[in-house]
C-alpha positions in Angstrom: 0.0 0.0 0.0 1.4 3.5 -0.9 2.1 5.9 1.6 -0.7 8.4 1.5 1.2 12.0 1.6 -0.6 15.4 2.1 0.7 15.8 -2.0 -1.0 12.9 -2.7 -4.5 13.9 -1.2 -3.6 17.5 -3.2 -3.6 15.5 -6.8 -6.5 13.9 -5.9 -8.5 16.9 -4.3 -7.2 19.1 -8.1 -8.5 16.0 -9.9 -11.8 15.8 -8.6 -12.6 18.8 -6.6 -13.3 17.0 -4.0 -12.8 17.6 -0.2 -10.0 16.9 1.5 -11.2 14.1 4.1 -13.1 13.0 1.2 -9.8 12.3 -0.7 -8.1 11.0 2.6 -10.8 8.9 2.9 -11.0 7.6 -0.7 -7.1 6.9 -1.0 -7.5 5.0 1.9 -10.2 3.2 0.9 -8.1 2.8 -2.4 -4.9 1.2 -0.4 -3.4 4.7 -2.1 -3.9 4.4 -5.4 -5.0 7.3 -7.1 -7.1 6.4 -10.0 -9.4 3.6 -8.1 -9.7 6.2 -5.7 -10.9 8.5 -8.3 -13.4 6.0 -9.1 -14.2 5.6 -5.2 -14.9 9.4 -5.1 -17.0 9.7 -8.9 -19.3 7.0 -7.4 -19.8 9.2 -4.2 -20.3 12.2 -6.1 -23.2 10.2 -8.6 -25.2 9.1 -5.3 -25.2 12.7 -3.8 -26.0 14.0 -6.9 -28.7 11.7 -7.7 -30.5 12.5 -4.1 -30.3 16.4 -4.9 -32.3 15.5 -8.6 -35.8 16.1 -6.8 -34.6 19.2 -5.2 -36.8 22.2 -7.0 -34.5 24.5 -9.4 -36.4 27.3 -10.2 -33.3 29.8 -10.5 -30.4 30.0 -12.5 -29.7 32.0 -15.7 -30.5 32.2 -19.7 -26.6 32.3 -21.4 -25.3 33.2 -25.0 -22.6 32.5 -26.8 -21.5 33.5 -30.3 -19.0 32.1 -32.4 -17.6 32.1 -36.0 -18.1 35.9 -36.4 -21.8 35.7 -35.8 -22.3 32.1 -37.7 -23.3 30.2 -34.8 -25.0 31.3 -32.0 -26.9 29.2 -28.4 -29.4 30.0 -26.0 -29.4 27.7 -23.1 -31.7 28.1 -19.8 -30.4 26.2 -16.6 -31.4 25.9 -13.3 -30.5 25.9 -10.0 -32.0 26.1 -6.5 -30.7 29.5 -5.4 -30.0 33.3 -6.8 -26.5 32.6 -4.4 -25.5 29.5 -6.8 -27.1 31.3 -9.9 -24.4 34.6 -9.5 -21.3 31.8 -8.5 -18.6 32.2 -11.0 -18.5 28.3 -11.3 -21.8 27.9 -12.0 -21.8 30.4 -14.7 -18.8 28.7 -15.9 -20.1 25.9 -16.5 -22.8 27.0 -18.1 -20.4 28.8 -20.4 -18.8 25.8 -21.1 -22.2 23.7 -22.1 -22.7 26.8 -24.7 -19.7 26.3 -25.9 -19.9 22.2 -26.4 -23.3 22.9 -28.4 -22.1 25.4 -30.6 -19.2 23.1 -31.6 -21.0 19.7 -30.9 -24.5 21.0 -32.7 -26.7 18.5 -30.3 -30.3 17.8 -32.1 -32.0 16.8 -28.2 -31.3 17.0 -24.6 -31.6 13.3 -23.7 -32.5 10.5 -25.3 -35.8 10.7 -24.1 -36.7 13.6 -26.2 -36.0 11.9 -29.6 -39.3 11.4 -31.5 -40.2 7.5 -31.3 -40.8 7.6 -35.0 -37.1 8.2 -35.5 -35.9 6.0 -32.9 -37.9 3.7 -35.4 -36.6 4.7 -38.1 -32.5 4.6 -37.5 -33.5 1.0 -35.9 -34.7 -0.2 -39.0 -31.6 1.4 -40.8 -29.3 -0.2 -38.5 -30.7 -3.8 -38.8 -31.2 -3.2 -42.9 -27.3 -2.5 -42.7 -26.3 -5.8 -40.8 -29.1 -8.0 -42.8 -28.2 -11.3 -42.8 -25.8 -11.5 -39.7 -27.6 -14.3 -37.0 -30.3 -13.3 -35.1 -28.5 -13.3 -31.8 -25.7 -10.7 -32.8 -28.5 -8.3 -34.8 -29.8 -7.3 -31.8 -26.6 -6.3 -29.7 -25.5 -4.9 -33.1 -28.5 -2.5 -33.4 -27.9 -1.3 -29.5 -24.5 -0.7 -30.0 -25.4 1.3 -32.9 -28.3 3.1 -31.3 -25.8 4.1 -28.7 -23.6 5.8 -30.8 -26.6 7.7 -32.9 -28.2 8.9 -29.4 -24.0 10.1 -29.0 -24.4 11.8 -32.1 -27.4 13.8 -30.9 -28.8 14.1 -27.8 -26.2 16.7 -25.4 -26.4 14.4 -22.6 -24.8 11.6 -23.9 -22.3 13.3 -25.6 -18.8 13.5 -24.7 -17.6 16.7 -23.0 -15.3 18.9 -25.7 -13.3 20.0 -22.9 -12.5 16.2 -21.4 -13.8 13.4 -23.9 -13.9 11.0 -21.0 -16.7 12.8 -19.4 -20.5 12.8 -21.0 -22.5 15.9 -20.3 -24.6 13.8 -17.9 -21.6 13.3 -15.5 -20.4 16.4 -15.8 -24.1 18.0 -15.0 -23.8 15.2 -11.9 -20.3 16.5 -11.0 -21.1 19.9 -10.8 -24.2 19.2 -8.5 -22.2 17.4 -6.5 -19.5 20.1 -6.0 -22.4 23.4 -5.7 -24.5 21.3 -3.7 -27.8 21.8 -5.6 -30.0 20.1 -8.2 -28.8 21.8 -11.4 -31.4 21.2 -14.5 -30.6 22.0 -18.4 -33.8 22.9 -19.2 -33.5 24.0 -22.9 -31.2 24.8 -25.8 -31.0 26.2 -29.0 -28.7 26.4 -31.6 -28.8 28.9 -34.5 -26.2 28.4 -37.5 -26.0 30.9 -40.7 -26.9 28.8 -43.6 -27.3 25.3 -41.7 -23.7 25.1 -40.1 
């Protein structure tokens, strides 16, 4: 087991933003090593942040961003539960941030949830035309998989952070609940482009 050093809890704590005992705790639980404890501490942060999703968010702020010289341009609404959290410079941040991601990653939805059923049908039927006559018990996983990647494409949840590719919007929405210590809700988004971009 490694020795766990006050600059090892520091890498941790930079990392993950977490709180000190919390990393203490973690790279203990971790027998000092730093990436399960990582892990330990992501896993913590998705369980408080999951408790605070029934928490009312009626504050927050309505955010803009434009880019390419006036080309692209978002309007996002999020929400939080206070005016304190709503004026934080990390919340506002962050929100930055999610303008930025849609500008660049030009989501269609916010979740998979919000994709009509009629196209969920549709690139279903696409995926399991392209694989046609592949054994039944590999279309199916085949089609998931493929689904998967489509609802990566387009819906801003499931997307992949610009800023960290190992992070989906989803955990990073979770992570940032977590470290404000209120529900936080995207409620809406949209993305206009000059000429379709």
């Amino acid at each position: 087991m490694a020795e766990i050093t006050a600059g090892l809890v520091k890498t941790l704590r930079d990392k993950t933003n977490a709180g000190m005992m919390e990393c203490k705790s973690a790279l203990k639980e971790a027998e000092g090593d730093i990436e399960k404890a990582e892990v330990i501490l992501r896993k913590k942060g998705i369980a408080k942040a999951d408790k605070k999703a029934d928490r009312d968010a009626k504050e927050g702020i309505i955010a803009s961003y434009i880019h390419m010289a006036g080309r692209v341009g978002v309007l996002i609404e999020v929400n939080c539960e206070t005016d304190f959290v709503a004026k934080n410079e990390n919340f506002q941040s962050f929100v930055k941030d999610l303008t930025l991601h849609i500008a660049a990653a030009n989501p269609s939805y916010l979740s998979r949830e919000e994709v009509p059923e009629s196209m969920v049908a549709k690139e279903r039927e696409i995926a399991a035309e392209q694989i046609k006559g592949k054994p039944e018990s590999v279309i199916e996983k085949i089609v998931e998989g493929k689904m998967t990647k489509f609802y990566a494409d387009h819906c801003l949840f499931e997307q992949s952070f610009i800023k960290n590719p190992d992070m989906i919007i989803r955990d990073l929405v979770k992570s940032k609940i977590t470290e404000l210590g209120e529900n936080i809700l995207v409620r809406r988004f949209t993305r206009y482009a000059v000429g379709g971009l």
